[in-house]
PyMOL Python script that loads the backbone (N, CA, C, O; Angstrom):
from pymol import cmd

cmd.read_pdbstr("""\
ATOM      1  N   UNK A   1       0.817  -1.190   0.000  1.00  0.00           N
ATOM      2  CA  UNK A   1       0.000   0.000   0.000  1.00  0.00           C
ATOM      3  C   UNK A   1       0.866   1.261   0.000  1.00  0.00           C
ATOM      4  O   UNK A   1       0.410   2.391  -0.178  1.00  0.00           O
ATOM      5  N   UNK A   2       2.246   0.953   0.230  1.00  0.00           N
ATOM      6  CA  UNK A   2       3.334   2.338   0.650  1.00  0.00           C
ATOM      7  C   UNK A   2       3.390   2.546  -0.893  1.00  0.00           C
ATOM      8  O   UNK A   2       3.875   3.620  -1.247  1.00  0.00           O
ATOM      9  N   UNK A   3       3.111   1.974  -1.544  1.00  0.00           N
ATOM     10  CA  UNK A   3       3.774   2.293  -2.914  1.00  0.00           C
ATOM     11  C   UNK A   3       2.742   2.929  -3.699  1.00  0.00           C
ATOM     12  O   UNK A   3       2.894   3.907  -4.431  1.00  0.00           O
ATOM     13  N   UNK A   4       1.470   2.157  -3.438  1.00  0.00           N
ATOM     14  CA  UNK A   4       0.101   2.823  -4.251  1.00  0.00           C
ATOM     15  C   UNK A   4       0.380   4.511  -3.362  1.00  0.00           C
ATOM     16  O   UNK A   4       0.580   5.500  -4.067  1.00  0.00           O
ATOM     17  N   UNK A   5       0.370   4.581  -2.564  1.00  0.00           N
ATOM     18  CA  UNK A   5       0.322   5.709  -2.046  1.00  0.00           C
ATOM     19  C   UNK A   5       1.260   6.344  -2.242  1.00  0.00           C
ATOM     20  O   UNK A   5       0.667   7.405  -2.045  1.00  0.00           O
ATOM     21  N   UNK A   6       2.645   6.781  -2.556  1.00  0.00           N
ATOM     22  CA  UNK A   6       3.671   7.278  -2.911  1.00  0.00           C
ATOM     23  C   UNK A   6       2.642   7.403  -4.852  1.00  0.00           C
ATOM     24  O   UNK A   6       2.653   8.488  -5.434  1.00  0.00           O
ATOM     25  N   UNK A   7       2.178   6.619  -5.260  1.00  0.00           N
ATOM     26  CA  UNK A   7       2.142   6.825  -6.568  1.00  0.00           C
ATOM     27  C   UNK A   7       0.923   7.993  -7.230  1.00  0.00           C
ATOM     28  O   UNK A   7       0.612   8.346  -8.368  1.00  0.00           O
ATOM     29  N   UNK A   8       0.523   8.294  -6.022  1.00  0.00           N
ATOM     30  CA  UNK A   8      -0.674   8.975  -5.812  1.00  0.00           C
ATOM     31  C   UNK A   8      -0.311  10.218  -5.613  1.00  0.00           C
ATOM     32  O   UNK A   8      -0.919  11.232  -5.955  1.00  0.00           O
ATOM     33  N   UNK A   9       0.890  10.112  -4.944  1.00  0.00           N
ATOM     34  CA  UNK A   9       1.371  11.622  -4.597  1.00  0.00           C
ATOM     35  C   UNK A   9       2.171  12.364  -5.749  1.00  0.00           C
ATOM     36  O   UNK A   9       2.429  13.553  -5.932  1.00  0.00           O
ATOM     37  N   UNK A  10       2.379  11.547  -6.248  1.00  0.00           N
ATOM     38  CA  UNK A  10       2.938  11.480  -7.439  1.00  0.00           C
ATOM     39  C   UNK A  10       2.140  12.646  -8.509  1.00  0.00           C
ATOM     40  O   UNK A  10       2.708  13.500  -9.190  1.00  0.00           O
ATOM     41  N   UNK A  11       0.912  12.426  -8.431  1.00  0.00           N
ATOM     42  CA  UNK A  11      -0.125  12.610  -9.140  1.00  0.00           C
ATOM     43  C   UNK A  11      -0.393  13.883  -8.479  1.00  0.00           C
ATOM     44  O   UNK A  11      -1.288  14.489  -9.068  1.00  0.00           O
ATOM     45  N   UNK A  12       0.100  14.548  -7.386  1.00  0.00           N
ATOM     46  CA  UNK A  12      -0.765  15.847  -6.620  1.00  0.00           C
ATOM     47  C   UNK A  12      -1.326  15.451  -5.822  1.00  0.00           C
ATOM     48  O   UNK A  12      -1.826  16.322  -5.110  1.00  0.00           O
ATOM     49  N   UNK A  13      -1.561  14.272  -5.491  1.00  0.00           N
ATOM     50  CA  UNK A  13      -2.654  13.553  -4.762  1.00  0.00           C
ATOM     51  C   UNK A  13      -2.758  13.772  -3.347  1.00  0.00           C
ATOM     52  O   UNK A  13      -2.226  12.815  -2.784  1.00  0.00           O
ATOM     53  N   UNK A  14      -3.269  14.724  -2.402  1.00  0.00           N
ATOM     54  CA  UNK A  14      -2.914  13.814  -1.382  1.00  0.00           C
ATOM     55  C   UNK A  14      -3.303  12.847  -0.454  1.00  0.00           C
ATOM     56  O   UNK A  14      -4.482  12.490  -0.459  1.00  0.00           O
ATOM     57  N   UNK A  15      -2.532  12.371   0.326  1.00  0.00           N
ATOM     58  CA  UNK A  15      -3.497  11.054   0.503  1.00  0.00           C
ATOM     59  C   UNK A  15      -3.256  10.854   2.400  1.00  0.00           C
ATOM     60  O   UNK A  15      -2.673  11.781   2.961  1.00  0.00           O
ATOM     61  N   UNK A  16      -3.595   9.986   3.020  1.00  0.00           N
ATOM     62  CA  UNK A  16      -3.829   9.902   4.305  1.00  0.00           C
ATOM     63  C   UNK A  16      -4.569   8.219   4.361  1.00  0.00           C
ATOM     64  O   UNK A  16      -5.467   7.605   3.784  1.00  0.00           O
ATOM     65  N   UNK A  17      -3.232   7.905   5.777  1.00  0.00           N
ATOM     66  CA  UNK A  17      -3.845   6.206   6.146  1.00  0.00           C
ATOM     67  C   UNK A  17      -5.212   6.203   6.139  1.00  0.00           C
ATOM     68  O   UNK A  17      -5.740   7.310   6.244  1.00  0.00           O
ATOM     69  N   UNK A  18      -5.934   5.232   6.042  1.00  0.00           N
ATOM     70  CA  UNK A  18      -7.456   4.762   6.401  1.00  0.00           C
ATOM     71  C   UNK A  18      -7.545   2.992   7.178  1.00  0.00           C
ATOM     72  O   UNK A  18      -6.785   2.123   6.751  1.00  0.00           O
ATOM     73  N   UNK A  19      -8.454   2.717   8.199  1.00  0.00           N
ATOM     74  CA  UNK A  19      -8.634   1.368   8.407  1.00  0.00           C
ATOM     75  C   UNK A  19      -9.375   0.617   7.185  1.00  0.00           C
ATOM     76  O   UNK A  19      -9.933   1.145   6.222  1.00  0.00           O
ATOM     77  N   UNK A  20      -9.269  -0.399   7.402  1.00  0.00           N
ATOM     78  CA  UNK A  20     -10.134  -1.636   6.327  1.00  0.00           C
ATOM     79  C   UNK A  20     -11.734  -0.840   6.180  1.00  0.00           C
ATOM     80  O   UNK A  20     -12.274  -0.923   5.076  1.00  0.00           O
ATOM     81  N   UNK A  21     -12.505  -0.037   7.367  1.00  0.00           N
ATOM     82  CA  UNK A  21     -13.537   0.346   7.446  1.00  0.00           C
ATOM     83  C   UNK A  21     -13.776   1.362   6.673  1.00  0.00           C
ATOM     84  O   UNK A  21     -14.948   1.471   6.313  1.00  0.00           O
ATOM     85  N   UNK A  22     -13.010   2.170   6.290  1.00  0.00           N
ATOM     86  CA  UNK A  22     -12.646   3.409   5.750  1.00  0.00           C
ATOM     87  C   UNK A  22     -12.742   4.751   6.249  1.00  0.00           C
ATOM     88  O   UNK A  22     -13.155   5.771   5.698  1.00  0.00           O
ATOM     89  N   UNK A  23     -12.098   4.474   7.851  1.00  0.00           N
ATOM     90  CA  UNK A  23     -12.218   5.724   8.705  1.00  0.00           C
ATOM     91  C   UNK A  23     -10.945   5.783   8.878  1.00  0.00           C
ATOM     92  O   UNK A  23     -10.132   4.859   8.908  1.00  0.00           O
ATOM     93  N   UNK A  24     -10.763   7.099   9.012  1.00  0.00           N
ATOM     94  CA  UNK A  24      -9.063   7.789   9.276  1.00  0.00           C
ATOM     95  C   UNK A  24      -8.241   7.513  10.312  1.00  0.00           C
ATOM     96  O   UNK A  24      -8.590   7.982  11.395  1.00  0.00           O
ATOM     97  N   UNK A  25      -7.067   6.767  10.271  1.00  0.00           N
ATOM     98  CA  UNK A  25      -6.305   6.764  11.507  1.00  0.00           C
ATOM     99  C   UNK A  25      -5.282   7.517  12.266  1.00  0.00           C
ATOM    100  O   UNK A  25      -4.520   7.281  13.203  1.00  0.00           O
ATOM    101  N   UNK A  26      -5.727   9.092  11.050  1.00  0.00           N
ATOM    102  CA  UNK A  26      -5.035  10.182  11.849  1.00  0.00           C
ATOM    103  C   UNK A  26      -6.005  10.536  12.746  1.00  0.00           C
ATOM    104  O   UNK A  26      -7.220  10.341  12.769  1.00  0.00           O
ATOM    105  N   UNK A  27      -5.065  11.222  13.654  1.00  0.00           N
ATOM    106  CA  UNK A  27      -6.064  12.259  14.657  1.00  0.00           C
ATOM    107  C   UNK A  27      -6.810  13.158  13.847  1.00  0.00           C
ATOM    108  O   UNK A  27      -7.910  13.319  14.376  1.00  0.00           O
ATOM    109  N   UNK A  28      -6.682  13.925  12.621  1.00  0.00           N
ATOM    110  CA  UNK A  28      -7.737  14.989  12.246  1.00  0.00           C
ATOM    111  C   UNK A  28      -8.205  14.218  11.011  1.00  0.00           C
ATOM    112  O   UNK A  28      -8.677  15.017  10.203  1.00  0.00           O
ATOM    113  N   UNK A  29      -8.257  12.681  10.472  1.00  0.00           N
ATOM    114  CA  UNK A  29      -8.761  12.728   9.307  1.00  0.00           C
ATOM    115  C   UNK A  29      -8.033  12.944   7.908  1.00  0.00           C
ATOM    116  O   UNK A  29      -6.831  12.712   7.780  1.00  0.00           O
ATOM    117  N   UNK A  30      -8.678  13.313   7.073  1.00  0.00           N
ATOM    118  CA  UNK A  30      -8.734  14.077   5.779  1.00  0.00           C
ATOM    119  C   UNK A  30      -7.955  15.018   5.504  1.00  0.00           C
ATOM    120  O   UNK A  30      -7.327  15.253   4.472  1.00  0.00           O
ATOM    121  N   UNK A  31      -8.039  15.777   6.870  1.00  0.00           N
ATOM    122  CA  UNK A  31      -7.324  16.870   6.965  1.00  0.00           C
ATOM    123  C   UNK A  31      -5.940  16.721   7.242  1.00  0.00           C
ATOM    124  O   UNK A  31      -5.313  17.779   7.290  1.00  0.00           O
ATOM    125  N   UNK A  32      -5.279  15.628   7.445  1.00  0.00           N
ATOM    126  CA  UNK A  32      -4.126  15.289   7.660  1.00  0.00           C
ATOM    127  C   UNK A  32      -3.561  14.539   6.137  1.00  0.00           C
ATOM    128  O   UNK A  32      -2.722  13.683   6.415  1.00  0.00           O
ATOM    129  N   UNK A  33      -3.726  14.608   5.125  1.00  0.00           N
ATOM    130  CA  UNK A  33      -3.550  14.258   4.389  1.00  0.00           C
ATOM    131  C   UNK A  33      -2.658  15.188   3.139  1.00  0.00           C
ATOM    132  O   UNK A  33      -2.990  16.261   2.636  1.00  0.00           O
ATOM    133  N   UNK A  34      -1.559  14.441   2.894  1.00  0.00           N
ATOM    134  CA  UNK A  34      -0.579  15.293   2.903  1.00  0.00           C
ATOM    135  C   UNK A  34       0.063  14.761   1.365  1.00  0.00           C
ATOM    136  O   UNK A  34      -0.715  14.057   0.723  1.00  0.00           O
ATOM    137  N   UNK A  35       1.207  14.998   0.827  1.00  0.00           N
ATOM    138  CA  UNK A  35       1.662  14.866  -0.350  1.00  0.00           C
ATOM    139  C   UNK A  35       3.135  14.424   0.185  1.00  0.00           C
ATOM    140  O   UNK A  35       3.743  13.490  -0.336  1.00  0.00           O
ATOM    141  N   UNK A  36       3.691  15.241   1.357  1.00  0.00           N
ATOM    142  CA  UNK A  36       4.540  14.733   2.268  1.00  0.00           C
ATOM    143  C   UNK A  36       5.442  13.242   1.981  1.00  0.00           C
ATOM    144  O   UNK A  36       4.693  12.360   2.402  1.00  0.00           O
ATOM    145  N   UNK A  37       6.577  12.663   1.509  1.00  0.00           N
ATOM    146  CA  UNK A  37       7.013  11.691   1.187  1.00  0.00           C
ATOM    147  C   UNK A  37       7.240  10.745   2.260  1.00  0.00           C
ATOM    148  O   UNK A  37       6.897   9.563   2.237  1.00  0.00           O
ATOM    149  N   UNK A  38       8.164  11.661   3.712  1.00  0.00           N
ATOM    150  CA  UNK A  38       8.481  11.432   4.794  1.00  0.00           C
ATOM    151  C   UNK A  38       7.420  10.726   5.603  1.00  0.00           C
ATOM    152  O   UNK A  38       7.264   9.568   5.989  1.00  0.00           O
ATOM    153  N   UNK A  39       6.415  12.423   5.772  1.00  0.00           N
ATOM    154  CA  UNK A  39       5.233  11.565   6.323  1.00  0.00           C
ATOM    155  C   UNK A  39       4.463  10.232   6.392  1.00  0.00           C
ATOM    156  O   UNK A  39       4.134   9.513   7.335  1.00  0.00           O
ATOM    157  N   UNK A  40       4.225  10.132   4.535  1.00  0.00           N
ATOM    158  CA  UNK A  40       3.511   9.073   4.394  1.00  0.00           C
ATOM    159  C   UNK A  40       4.528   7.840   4.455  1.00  0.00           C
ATOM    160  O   UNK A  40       3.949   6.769   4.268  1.00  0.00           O
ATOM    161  N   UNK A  41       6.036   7.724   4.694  1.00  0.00           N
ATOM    162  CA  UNK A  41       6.758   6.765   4.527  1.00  0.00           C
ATOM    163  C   UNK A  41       6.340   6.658   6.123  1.00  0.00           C
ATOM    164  O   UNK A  41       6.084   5.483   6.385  1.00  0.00           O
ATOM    165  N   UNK A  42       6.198   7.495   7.231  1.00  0.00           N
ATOM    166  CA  UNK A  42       6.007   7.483   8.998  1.00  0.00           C
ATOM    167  C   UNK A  42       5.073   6.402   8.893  1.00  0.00           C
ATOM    168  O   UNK A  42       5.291   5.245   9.251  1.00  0.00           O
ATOM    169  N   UNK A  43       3.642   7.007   8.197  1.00  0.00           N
ATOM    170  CA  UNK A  43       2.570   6.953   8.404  1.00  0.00           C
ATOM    171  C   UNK A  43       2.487   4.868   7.928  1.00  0.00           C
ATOM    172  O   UNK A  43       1.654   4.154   8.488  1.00  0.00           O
ATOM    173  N   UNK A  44       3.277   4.416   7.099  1.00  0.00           N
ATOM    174  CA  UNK A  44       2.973   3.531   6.345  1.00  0.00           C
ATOM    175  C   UNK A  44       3.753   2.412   7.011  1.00  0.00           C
ATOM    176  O   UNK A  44       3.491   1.239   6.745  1.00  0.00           O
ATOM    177  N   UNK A  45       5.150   2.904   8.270  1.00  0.00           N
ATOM    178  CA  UNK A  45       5.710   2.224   9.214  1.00  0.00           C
ATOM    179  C   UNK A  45       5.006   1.892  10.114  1.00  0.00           C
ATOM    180  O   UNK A  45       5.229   0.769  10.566  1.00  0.00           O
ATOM    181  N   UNK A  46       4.046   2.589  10.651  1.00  0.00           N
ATOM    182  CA  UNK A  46       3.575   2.666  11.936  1.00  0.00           C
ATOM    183  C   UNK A  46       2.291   1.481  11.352  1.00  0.00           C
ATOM    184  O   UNK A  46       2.202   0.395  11.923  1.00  0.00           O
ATOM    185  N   UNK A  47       1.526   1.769  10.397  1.00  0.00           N
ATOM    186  CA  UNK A  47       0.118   1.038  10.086  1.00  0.00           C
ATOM    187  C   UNK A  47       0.257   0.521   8.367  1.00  0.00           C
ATOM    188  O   UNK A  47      -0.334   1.011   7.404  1.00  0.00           O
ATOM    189  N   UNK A  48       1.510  -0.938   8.383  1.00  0.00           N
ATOM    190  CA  UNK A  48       1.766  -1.336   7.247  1.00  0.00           C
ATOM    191  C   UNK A  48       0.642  -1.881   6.236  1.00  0.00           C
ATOM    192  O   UNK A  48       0.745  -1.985   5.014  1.00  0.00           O
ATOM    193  N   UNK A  49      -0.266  -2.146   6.909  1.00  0.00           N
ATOM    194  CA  UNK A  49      -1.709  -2.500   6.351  1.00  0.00           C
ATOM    195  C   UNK A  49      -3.144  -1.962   5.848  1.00  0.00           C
ATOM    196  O   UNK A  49      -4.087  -2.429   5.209  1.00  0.00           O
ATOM    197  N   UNK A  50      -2.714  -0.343   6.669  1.00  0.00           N
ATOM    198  CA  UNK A  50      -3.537   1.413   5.753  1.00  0.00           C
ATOM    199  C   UNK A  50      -3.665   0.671   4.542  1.00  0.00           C
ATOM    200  O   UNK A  50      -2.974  -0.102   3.879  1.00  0.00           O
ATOM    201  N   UNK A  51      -5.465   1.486   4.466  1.00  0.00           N
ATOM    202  CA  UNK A  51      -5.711   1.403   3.133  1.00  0.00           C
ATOM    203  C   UNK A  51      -5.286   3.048   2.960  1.00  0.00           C
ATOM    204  O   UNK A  51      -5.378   3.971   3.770  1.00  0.00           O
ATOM    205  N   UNK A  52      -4.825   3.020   1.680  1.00  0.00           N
ATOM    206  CA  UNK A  52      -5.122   4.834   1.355  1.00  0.00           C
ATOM    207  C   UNK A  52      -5.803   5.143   1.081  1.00  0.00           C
ATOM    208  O   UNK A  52      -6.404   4.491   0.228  1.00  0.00           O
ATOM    209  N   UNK A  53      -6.515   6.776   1.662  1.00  0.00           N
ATOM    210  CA  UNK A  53      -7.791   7.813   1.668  1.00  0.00           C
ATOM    211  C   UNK A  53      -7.242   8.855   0.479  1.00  0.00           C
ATOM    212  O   UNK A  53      -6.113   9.341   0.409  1.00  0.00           O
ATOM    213  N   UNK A  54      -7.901   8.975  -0.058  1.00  0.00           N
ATOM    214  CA  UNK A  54      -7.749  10.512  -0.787  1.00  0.00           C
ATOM    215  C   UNK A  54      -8.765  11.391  -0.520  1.00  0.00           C
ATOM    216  O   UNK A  54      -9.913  11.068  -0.823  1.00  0.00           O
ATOM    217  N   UNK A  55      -8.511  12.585   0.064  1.00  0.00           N
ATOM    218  CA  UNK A  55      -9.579  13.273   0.087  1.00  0.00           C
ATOM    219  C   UNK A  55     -10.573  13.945  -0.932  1.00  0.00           C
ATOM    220  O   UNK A  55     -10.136  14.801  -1.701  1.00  0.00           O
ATOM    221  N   UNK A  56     -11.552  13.674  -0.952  1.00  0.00           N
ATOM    222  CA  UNK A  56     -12.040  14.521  -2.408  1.00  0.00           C
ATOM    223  C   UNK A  56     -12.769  15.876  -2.414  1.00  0.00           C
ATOM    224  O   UNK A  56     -13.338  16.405  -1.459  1.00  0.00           O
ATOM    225  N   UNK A  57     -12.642  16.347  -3.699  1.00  0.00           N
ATOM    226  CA  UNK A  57     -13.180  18.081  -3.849  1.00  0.00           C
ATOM    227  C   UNK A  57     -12.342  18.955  -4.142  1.00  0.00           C
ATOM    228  O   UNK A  57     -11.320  18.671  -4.767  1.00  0.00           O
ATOM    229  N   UNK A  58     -12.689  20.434  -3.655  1.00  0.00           N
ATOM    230  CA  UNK A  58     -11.752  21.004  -4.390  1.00  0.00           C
ATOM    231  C   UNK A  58     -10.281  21.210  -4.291  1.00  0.00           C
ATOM    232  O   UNK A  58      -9.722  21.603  -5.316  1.00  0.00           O
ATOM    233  N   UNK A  59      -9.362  20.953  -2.924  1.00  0.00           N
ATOM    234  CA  UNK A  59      -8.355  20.184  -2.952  1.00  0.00           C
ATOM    235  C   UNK A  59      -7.054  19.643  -3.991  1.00  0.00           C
ATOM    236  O   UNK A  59      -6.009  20.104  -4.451  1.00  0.00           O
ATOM    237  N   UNK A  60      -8.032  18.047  -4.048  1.00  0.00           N
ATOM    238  CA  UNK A  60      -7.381  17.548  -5.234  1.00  0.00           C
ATOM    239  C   UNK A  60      -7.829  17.777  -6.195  1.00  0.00           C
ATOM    240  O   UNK A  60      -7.137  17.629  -7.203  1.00  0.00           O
ATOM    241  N   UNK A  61      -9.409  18.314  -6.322  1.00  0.00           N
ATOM    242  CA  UNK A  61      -9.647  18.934  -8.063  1.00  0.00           C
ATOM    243  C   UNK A  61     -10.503  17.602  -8.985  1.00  0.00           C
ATOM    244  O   UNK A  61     -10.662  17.448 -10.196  1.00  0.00           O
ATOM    245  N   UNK A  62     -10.950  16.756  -7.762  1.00  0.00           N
ATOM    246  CA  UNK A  62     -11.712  15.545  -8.573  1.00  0.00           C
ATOM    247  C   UNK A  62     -13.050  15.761  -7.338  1.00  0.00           C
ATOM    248  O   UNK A  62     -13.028  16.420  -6.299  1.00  0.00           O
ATOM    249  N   UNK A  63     -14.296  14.824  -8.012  1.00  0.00           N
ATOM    250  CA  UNK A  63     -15.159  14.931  -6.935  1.00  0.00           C
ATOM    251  C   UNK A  63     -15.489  13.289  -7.208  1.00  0.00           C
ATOM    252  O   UNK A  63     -15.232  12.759  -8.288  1.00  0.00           O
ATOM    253  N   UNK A  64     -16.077  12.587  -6.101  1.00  0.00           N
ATOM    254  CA  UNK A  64     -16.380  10.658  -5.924  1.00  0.00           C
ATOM    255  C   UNK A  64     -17.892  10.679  -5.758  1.00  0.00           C
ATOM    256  O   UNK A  64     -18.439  11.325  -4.864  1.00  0.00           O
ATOM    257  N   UNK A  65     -18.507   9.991  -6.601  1.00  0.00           N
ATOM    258  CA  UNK A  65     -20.029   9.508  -6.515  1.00  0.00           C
ATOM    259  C   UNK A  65     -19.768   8.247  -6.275  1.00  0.00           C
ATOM    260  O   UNK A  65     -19.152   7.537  -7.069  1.00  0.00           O
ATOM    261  N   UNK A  66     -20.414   7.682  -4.658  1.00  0.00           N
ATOM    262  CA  UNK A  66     -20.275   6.387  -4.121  1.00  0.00           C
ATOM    263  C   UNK A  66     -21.422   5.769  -4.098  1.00  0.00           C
ATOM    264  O   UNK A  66     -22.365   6.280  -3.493  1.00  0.00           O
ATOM    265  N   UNK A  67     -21.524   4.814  -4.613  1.00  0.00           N
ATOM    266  CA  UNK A  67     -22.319   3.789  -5.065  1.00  0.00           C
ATOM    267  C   UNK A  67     -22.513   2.799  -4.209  1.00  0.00           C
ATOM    268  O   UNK A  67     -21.964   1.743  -4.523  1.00  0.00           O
ATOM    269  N   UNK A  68     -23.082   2.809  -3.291  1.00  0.00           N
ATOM    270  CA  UNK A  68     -22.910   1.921  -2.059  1.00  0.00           C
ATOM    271  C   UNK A  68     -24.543   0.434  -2.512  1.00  0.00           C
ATOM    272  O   UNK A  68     -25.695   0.729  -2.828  1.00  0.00           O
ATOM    273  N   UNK A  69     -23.991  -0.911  -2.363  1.00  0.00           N
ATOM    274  CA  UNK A  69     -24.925  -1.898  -2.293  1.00  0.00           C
ATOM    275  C   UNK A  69     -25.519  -1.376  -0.724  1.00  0.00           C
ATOM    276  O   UNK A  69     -25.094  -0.611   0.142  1.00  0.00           O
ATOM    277  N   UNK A  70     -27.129  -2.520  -0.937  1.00  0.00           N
ATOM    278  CA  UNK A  70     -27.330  -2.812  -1.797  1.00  0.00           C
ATOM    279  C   UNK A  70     -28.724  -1.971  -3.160  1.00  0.00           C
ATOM    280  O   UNK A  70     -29.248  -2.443  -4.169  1.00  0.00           O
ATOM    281  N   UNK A  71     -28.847  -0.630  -2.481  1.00  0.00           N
ATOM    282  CA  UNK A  71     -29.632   0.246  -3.564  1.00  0.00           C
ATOM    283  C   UNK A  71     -28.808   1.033  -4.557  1.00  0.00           C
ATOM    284  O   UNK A  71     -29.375   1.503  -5.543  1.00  0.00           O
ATOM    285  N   UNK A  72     -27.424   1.224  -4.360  1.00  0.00           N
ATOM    286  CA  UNK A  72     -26.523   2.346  -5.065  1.00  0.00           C
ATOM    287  C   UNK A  72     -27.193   1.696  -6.281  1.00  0.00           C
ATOM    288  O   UNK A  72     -28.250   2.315  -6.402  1.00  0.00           O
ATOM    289  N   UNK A  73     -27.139   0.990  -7.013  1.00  0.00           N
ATOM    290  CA  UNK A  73     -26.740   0.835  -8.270  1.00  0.00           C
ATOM    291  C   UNK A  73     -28.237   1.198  -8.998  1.00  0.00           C
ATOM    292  O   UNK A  73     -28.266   1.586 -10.166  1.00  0.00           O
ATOM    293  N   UNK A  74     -29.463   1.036  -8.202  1.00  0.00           N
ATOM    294  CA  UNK A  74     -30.846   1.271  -9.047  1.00  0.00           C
ATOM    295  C   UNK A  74     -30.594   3.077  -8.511  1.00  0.00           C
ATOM    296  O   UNK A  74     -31.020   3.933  -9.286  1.00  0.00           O
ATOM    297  N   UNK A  75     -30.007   3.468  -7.389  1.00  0.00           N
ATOM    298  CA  UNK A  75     -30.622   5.352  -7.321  1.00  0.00           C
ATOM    299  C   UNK A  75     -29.169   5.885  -8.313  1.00  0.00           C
ATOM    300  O   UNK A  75     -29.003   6.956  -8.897  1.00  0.00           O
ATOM    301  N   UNK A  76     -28.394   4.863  -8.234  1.00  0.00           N
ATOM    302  CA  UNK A  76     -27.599   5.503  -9.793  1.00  0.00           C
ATOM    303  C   UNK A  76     -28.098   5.513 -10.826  1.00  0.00           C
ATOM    304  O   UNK A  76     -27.854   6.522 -11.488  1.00  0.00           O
ATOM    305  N   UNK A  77     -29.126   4.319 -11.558  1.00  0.00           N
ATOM    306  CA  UNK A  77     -29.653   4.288 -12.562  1.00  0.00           C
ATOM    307  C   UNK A  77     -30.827   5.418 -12.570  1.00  0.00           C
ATOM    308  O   UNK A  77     -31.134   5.902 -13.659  1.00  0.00           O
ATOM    309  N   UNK A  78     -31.554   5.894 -11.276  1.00  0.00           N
ATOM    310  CA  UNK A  78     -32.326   6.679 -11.371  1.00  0.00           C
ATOM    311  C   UNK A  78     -31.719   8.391 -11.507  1.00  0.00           C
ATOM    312  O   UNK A  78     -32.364   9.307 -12.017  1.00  0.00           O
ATOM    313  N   UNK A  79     -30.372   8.504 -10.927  1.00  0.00           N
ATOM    314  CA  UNK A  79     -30.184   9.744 -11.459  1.00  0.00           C
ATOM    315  C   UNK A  79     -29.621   9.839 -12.412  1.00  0.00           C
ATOM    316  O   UNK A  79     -29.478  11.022 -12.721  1.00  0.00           O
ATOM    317  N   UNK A  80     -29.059   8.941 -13.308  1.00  0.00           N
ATOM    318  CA  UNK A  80     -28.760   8.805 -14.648  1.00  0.00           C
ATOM    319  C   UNK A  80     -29.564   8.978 -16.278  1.00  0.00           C
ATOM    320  O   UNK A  80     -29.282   9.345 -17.419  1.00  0.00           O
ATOM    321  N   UNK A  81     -30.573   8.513 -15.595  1.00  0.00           N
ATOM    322  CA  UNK A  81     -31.844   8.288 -16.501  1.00  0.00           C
ATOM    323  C   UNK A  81     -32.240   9.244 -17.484  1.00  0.00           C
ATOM    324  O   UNK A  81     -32.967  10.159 -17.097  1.00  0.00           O
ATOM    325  N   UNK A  82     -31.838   9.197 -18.896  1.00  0.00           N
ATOM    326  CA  UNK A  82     -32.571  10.646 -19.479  1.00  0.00           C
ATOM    327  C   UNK A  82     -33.955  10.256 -19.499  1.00  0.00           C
ATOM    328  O   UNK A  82     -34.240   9.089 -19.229  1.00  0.00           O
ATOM    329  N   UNK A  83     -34.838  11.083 -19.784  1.00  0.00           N
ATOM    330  CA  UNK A  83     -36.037  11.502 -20.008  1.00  0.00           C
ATOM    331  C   UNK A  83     -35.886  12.466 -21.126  1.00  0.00           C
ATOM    332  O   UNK A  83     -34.996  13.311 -21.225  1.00  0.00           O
ATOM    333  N   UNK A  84     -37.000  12.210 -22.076  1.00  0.00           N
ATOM    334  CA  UNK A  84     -37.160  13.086 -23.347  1.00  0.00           C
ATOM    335  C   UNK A  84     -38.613  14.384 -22.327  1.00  0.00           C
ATOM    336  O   UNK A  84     -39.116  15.337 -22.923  1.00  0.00           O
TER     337      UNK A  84
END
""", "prot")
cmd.dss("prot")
cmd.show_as("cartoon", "prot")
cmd.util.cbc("prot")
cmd.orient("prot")
């Protein structure tokens, strides 16, 4: 995961540990999420098994539509939907 995450930063990205659950195992979150090489090499000693978080919006300049089972996929189809 040290590496997906270094590759991210790569990108502008920044990024910050997460548990398997997908809650932050910094003290502030999101907000601790950094581009930082050092850091995230700390961050990736301490919790070798972090998933990586990216925060989204204006930030990094991308925004995430999450699709969560088991309704995501029909209220995606419903806001997708053209209508004439």
């Amino acid at each position: 995961m040290l590496v997906a995450a270094l590759e991210y930063t790569k990108r502008g990205w920044p990024i910050f540990p997460c548990n398997q659950n997908k809650t932050p195992m910094t003290e502030n979150g999101f907000y601790d999420a950094t581009i930082d090489e050092q850091q995230i090499r700390q961050w990736w000693t301490k919790w070798p098994n972090a998933n990586v978080g990216i925060p989204t919006g204006k930030r990094p300049g991308f925004f995430v539509l999450d699709v969560d089972l088991p309704d995501g996929p029909e209220s995606l189809k419903q806001l997708t939907d053209i209508r004439p």
